[in-house]
N, C-alpha and C positions, 0 to 999 in steps of 0.2 A: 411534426408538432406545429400547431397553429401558435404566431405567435404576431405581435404586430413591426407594422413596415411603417417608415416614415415616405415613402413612395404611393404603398400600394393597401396600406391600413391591415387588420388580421388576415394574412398568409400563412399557406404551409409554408415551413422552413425546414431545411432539409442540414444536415449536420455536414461541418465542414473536417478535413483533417487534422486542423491545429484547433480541434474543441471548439468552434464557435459553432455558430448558425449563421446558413443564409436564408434570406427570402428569394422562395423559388422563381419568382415572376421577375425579380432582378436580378438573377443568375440569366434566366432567358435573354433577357434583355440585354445584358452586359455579349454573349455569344452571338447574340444578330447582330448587332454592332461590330461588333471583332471582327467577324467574317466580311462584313459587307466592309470596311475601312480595309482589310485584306484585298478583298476583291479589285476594291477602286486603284490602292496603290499598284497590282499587278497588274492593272488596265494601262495605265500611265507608264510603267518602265516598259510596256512590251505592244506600244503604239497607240492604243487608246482609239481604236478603229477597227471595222469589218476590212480584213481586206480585199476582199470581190468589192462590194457595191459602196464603203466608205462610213457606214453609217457610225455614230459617236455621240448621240444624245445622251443615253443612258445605260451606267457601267451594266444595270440588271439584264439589259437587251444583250449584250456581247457572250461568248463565251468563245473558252479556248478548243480548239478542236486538234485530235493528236493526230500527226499526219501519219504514224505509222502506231498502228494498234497495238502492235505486238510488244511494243515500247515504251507502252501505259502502267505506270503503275499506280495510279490511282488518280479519280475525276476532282477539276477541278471548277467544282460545284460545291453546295453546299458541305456536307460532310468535309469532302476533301480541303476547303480553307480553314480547317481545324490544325492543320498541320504546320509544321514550325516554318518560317517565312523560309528559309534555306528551301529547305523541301520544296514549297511549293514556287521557285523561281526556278529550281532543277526542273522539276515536271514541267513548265510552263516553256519552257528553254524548248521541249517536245511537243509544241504546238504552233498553230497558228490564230488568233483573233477573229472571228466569224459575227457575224449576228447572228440572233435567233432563228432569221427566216432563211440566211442562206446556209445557213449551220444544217438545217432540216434540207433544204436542198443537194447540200455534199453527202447526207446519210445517204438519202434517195436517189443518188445515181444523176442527179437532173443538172447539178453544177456541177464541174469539175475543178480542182485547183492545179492550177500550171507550175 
């Protein structure tokens, strides 16, 4: 139902379970945010750094990388910071902190992590 937003003016608004309505472009809104304040605080408790080459400007640059695959149970990426903070500090617990460039280097064989 199109209905108006004090954010985003007439939006579809999508029905909530306790009878209300939201507007859909601040439900988005509200889940980017979540994720990314997710992401930053797991940056911080779990060194907030590449640890090959050091880098630390920006949490979006870093990700976690599982050192043992088999032992994955689910990325922590987008989708996967949907999950309850417990969860994703256990998963995170099965990684190491990379950057983006040397993250693509440990897939491709070209870094190694000691």
């Amino acid at each position: 139902m199109i209905k108006d937003c004090k954010l985003h003016g007439e939006t579809k608004h999508f029905p909530r379970p306790d009878g209300a309505n939201r507007c859909g472009k601040c439900a988005s809104s509200w889940v980017i945010k979540n994720r990314r304040n997710k992401k930053e605080r797991l940056m911080k408790e779990f060194g907030g750094k590449c640890i090959v080459c050091g880098y630390k400007k920006y949490a979006g640059a870093l990700d976690f990388h599982h050192t043992d695959p088999k032992n994955k149970s689910f990325a922590l990426s987008v989708k996967g910071l949907s999950y309850s903070w417990e969860s994703l500090v256990r998963e995170a617990q099965k990684c190491v902190m990379v950057c983006k460039n040397c993250h693509t280097e440990i897939e491709a064989g070209v870094t190694l992590l000691k």
